[in-house]
C-alpha positions as YAML, in Angstrom:
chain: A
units: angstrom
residues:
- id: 1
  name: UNK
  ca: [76.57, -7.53, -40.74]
- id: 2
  name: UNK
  ca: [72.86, -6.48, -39.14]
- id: 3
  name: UNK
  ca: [71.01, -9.39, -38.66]
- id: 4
  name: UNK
  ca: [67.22, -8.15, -39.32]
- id: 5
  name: UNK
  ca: [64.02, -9.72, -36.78]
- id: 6
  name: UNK
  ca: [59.93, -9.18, -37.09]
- id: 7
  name: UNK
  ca: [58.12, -8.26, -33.68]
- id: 8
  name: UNK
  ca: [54.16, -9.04, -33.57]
- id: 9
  name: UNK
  ca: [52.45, -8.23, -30.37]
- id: 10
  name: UNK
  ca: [50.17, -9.31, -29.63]
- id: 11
  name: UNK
  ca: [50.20, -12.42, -32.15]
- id: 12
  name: UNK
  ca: [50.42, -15.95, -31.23]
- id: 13
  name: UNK
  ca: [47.25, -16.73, -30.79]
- id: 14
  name: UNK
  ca: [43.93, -15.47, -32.69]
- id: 15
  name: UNK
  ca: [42.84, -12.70, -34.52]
- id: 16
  name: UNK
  ca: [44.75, -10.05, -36.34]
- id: 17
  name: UNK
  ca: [47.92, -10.47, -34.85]
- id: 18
  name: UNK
  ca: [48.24, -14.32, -35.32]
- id: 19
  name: UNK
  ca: [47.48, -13.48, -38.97]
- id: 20
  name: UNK
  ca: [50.45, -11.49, -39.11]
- id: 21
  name: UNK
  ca: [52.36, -13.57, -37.29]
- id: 22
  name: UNK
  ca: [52.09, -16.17, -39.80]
- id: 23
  name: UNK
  ca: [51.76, -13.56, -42.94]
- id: 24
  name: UNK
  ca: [55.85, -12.92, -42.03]
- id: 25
  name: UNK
  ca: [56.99, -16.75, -41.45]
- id: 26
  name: UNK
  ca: [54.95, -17.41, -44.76]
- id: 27
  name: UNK
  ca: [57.05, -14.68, -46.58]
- id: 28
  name: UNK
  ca: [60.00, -14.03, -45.40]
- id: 29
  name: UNK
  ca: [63.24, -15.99, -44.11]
- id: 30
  name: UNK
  ca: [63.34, -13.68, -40.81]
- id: 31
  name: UNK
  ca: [62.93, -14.42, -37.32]
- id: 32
  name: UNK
  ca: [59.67, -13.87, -35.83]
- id: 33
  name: UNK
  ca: [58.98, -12.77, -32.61]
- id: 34
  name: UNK
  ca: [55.59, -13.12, -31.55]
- id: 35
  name: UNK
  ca: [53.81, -12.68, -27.85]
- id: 36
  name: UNK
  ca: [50.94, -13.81, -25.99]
- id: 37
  name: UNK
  ca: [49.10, -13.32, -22.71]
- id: 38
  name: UNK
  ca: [48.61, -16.43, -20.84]
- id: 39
  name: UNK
  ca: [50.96, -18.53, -18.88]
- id: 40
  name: UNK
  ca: [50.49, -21.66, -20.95]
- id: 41
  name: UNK
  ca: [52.95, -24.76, -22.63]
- id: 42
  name: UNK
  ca: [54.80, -22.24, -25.58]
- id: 43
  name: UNK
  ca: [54.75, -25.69, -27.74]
- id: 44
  name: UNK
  ca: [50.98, -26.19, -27.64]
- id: 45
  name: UNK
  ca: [51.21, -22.10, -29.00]
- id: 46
  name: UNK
  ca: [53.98, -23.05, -31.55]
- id: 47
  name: UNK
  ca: [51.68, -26.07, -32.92]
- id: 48
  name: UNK
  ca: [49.01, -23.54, -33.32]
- id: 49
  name: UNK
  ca: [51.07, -20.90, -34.93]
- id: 50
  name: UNK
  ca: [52.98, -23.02, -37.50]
- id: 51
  name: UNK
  ca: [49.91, -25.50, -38.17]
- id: 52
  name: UNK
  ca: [48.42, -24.23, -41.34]
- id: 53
  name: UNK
  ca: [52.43, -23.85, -42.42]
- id: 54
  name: UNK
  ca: [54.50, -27.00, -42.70]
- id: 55
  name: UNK
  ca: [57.07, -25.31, -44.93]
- id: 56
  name: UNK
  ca: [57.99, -23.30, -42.67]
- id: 57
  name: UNK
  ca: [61.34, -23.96, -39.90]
- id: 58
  name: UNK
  ca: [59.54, -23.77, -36.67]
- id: 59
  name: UNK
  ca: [63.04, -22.38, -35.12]
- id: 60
  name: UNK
  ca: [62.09, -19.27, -36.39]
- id: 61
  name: UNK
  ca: [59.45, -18.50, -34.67]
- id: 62
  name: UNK
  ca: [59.99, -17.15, -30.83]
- id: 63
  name: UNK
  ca: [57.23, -16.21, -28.02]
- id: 64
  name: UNK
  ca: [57.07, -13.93, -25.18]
- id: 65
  name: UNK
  ca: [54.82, -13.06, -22.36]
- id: 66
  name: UNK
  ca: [53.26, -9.89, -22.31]
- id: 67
  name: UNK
  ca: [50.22, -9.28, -20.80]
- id: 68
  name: UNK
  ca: [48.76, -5.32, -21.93]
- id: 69
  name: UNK
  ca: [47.98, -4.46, -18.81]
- id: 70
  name: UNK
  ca: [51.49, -5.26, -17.03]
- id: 71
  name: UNK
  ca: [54.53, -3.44, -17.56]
- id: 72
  name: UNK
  ca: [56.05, -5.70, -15.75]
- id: 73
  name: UNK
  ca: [55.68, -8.63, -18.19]
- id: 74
  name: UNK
  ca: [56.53, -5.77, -20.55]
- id: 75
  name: UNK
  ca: [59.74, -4.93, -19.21]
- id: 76
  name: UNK
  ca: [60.66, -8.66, -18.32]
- id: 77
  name: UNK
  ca: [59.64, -10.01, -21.97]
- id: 78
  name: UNK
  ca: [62.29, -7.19, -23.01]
- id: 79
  name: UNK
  ca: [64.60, -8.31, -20.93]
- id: 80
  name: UNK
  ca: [64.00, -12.03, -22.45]
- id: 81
  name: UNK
  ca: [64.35, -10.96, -26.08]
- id: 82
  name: UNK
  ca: [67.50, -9.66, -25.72]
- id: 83
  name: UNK
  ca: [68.83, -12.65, -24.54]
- id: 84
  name: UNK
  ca: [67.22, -14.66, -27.46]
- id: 85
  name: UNK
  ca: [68.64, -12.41, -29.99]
- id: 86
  name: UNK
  ca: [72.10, -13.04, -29.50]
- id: 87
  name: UNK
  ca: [71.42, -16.96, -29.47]
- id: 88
  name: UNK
  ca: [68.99, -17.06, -31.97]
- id: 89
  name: UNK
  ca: [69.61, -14.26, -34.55]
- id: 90
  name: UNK
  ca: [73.41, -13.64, -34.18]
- id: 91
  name: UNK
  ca: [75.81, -9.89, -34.05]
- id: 92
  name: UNK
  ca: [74.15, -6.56, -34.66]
- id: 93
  name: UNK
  ca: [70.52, -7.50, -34.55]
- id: 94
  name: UNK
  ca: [67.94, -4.92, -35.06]
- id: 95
  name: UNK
  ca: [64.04, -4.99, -35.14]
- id: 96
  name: UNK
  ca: [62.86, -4.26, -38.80]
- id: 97
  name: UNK
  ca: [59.70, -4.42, -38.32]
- id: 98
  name: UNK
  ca: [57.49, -4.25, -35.62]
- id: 99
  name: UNK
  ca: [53.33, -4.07, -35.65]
- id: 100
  name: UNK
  ca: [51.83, -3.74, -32.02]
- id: 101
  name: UNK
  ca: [47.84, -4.58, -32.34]
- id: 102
  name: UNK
  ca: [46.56, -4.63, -28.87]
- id: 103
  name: UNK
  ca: [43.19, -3.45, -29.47]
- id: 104
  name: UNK
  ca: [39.71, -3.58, -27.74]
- id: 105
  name: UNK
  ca: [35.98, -2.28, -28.13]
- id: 106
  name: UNK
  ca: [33.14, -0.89, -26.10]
- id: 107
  name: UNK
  ca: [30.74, 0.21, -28.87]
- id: 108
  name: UNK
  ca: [29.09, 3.51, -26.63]
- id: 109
  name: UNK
  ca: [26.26, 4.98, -29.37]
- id: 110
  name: UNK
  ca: [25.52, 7.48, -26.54]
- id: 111
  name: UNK
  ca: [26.92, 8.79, -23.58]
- id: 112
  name: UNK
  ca: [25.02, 7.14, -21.02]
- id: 113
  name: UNK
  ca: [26.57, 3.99, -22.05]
- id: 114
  name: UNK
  ca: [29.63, 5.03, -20.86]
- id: 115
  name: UNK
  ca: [30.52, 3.41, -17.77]
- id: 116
  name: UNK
  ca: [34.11, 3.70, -16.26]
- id: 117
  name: UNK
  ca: [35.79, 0.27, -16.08]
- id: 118
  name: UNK
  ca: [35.02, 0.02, -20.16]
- id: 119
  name: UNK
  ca: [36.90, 3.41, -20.20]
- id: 120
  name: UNK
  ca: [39.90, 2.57, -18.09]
- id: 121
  name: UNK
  ca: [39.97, -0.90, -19.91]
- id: 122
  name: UNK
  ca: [39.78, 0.91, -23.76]
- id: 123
  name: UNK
  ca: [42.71, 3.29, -23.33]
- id: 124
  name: UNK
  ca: [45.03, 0.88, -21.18]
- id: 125
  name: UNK
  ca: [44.72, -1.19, -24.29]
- id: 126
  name: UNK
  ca: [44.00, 1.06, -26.93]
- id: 127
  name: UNK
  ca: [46.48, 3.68, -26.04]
- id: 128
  name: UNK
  ca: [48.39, 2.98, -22.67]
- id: 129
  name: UNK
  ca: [50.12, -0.42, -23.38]
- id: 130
  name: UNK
  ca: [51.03, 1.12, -26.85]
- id: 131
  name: UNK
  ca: [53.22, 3.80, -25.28]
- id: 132
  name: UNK
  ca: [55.03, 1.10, -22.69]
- id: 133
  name: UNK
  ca: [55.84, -1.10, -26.09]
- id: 134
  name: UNK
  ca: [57.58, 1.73, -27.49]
- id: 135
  name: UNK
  ca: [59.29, 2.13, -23.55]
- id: 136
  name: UNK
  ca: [60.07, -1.30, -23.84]
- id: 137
  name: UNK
  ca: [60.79, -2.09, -27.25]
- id: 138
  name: UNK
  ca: [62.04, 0.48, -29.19]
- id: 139
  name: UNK
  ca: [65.56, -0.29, -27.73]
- id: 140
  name: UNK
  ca: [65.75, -2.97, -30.54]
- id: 141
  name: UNK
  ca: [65.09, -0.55, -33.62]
- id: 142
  name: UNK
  ca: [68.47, 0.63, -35.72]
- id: 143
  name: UNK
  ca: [70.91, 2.06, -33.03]
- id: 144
  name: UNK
  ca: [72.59, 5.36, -33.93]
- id: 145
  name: UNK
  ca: [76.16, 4.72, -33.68]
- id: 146
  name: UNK
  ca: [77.12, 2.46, -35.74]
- id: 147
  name: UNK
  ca: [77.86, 3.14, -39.56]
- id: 148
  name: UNK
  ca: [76.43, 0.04, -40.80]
- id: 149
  name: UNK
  ca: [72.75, 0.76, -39.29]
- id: 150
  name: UNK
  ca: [72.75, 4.04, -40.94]
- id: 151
  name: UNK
  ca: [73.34, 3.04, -44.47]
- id: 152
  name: UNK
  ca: [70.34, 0.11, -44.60]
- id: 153
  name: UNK
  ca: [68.74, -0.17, -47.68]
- id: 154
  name: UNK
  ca: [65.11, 0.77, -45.78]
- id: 155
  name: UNK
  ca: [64.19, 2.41, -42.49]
- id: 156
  name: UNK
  ca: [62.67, 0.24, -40.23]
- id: 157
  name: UNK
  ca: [58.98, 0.33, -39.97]
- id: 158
  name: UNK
  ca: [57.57, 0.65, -36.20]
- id: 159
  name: UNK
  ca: [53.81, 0.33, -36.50]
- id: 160
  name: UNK
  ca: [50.72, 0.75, -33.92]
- id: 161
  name: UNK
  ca: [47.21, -0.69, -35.31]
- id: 162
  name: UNK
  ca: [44.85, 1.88, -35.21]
- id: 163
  name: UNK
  ca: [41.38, 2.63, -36.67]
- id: 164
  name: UNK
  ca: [39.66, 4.92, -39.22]
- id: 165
  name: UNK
  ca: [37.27, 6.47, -36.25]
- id: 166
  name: UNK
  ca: [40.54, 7.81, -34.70]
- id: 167
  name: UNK
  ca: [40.39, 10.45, -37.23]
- id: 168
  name: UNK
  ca: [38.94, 13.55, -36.25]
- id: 169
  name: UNK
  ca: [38.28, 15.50, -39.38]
- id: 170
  name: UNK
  ca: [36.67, 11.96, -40.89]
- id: 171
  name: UNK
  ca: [34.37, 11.27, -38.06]
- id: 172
  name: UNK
  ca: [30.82, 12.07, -38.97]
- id: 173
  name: UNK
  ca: [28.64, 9.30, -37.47]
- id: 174
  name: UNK
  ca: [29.46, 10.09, -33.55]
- id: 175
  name: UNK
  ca: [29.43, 7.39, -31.11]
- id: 176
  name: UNK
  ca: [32.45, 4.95, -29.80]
- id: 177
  name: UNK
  ca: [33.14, 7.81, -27.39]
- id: 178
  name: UNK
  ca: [36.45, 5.80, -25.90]
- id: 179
  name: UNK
  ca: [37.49, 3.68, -28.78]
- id: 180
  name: UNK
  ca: [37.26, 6.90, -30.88]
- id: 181
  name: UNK
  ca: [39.20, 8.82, -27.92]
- id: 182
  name: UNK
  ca: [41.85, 6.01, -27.40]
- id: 183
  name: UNK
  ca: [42.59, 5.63, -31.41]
- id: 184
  name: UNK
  ca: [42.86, 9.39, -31.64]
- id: 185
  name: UNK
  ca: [45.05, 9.53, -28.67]
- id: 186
  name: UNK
  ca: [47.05, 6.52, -30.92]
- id: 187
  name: UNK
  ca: [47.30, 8.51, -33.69]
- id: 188
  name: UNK
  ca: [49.05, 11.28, -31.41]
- id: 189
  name: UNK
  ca: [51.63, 8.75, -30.01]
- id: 190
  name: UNK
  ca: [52.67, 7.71, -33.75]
- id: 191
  name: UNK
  ca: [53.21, 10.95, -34.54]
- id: 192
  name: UNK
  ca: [55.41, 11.91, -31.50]
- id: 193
  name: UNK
  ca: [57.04, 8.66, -31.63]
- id: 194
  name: UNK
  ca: [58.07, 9.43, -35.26]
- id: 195
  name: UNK
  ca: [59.23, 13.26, -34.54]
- id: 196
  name: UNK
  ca: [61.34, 10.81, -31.73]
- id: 197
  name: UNK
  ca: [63.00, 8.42, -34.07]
- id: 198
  name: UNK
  ca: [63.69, 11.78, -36.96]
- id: 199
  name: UNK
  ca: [65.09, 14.02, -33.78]
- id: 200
  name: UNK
  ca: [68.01, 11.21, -32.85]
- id: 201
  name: UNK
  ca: [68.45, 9.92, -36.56]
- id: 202
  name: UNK
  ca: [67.24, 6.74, -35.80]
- id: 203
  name: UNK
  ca: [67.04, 4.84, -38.96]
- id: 204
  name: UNK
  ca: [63.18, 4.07, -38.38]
- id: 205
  name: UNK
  ca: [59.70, 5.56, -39.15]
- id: 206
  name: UNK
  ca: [56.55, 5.17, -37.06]
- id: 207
  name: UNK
  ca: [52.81, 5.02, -39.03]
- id: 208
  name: UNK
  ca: [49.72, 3.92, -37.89]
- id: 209
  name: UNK
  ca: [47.61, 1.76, -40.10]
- id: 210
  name: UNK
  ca: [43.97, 0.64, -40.50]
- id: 211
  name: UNK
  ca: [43.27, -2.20, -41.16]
- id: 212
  name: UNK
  ca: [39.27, -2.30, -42.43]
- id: 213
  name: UNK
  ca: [36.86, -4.36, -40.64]
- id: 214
  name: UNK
  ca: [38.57, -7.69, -40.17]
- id: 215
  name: UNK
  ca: [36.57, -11.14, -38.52]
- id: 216
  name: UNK
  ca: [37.66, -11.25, -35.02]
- id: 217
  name: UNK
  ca: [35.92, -11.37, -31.83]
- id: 218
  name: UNK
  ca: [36.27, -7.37, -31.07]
- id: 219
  name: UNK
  ca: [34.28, -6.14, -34.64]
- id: 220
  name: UNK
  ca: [32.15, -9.25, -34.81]
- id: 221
  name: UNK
  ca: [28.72, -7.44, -33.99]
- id: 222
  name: UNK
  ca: [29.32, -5.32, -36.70]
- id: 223
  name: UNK
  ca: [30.03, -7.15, -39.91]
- id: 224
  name: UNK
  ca: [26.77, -6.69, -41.75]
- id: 225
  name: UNK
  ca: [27.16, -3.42, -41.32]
- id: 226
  name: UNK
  ca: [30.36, -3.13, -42.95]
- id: 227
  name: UNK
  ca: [30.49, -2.27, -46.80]
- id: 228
  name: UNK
  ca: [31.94, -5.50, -48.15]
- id: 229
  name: UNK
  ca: [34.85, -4.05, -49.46]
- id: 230
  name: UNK
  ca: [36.07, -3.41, -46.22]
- id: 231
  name: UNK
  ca: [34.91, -6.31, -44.57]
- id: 232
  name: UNK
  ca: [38.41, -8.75, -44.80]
- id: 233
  name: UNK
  ca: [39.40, -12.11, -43.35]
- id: 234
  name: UNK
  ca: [42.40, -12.33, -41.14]
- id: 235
  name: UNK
  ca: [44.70, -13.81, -43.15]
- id: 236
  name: UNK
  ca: [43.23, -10.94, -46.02]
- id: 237
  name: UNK
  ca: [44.05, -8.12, -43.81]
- id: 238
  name: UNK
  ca: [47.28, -9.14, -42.77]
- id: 239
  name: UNK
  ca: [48.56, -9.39, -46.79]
- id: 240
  name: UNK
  ca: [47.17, -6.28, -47.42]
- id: 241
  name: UNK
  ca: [48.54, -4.05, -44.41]
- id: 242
  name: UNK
  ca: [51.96, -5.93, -44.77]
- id: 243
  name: UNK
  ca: [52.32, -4.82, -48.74]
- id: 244
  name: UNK
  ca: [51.07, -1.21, -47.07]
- id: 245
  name: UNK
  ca: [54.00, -1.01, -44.51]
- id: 246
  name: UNK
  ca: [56.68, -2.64, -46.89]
- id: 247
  name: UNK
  ca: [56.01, -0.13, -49.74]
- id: 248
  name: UNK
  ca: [55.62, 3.07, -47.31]
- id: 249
  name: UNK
  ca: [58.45, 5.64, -48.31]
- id: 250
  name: UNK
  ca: [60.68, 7.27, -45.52]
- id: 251
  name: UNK
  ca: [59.12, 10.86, -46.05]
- id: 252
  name: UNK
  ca: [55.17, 9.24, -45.51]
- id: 253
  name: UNK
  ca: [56.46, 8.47, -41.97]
- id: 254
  name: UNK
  ca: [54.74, 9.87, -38.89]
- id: 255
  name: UNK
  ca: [51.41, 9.32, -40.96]
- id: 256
  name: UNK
  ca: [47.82, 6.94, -40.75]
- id: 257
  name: UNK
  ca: [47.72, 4.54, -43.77]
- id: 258
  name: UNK
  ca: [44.52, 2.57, -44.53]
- id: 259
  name: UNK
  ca: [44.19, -1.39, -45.75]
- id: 260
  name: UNK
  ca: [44.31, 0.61, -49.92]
- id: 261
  name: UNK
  ca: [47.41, 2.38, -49.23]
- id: 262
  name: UNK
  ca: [45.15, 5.59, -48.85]
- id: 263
  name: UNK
  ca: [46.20, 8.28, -46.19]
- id: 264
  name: UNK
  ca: [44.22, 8.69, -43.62]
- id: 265
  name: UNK
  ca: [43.40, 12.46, -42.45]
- id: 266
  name: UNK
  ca: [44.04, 13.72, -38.75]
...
């Protein structure tokens, strides 16, 4: 029988990700599997994890190492889950869903604010370290050759946070040069990925969803400037974009989905 896990990464340890993190031990009996970047003690991480959740049984909640700018953590945090999986979640596991939210934000208003180590920074995390997760990670979505895989109730989701200003045909304001670029070039690698998982009948979509503006470090400078509808708490914005991905359909795969369910145009 498939034994289904939940992959956040990045997510043990502030912002969006840690919200989701906790949004999928809150409400569901899975697995979790949750990275961060730092070389530190993985109980002081658990402790801040599972704090605000008492109810919940710490053993299933697992953490990697990944650092976004290594594929070598990458490829060895791989390596590590698929060890855990057989001790921890048991014959025939397969990722059900995964969100990857590595994000960061040079706000450029014009181009002579562009200056190159914010570039090469934006799209390694914005774009690059996206691609290696799916390198990496992907491995662990539905495989193809066994019966039971292919008759699951729901696709897997496989989803990459991305951003409104990623959209071409809905930018009208200018600026954000490489955060615009690198969620644009995002949008791109959700749509190959899913023409990828449709081309070897891999039980799985890829979407890309936006989130609003949520109350972390990388959009802080900009919440009064934020319409207050999309302006969300953490813990808000990870509700909202799980009910998105849970109640997206198998033929709205390959596709940008915002925090209201509302497509998001190319």
């Amino acid at each position: 029988m498939p034994n289904p896990f939940i992959l956040v990464s990045p997510g043990a340890t502030r912002g969006l990700g840690l919200a989701l993190t906790r949004q999928f031990l809150r409400t569901t009996s899975l697995p979790v599997y949750t990275s961060h970047r730092r070389q530190v003690n993985d109980k002081d991480i658990k402790t801040h994890i599972l704090g605000p959740l008492p109810d919940v049984d710490p053993k299933r909640l697992h953490l990697l190492h990944i650092d976004l700018t290594s594929e070598d953590t990458m490829a060895h945090a791989a390596k590590t889950l698929k060890t855990s999986l057989k001790k921890h979640v048991g014959e025939d596991p397969y990722l059900q869903t995964a969100f990857i939210t590595g994000g960061v934000l040079f706000p450029e208003k014009q181009p002579s604010d562009l200056q190159w180590d914010h570039l090469k920074e934006t799209f390694q995390i914005n774009t690059i370290s996206h691609l290696l997760m799916i390198k990496h990670f992907s491995q662990f979505l539905p495989p193809t050759n066994q019966e039971q895989f292919r008759k699951l109730e729901k696709p897997s989701k496989w989803v990459h946070i991305t951003a409104r200003v990623g959209s071409i045909e809905d930018n009208h304001r200018g600026g954000w040069y490489s955060y615009r670029s690198s969620k644009a070039a995002l949008n791109q690698v959700v749509k190959t990925f899913d023409i990828h998982l449709g081309l070897h009948n891999i039980n799985a979509i890829c979407v890309g969803v936006h989130p609003g503006t949520v109350k972390t470090d990388l959009s802080k400078g900009y919440w009064g400037s934020e319409a207050k509808p999309e302006l969300f708490e953490p813990e808000t914005a990870a509700q909202n974009l799980a009910d998105v991905v849970e109640n997206l359909k198998t033929e709205q795969r390959g596709t940008i989905w915002d925090w209201a369910h509302e497509e998001i145009p190319w």
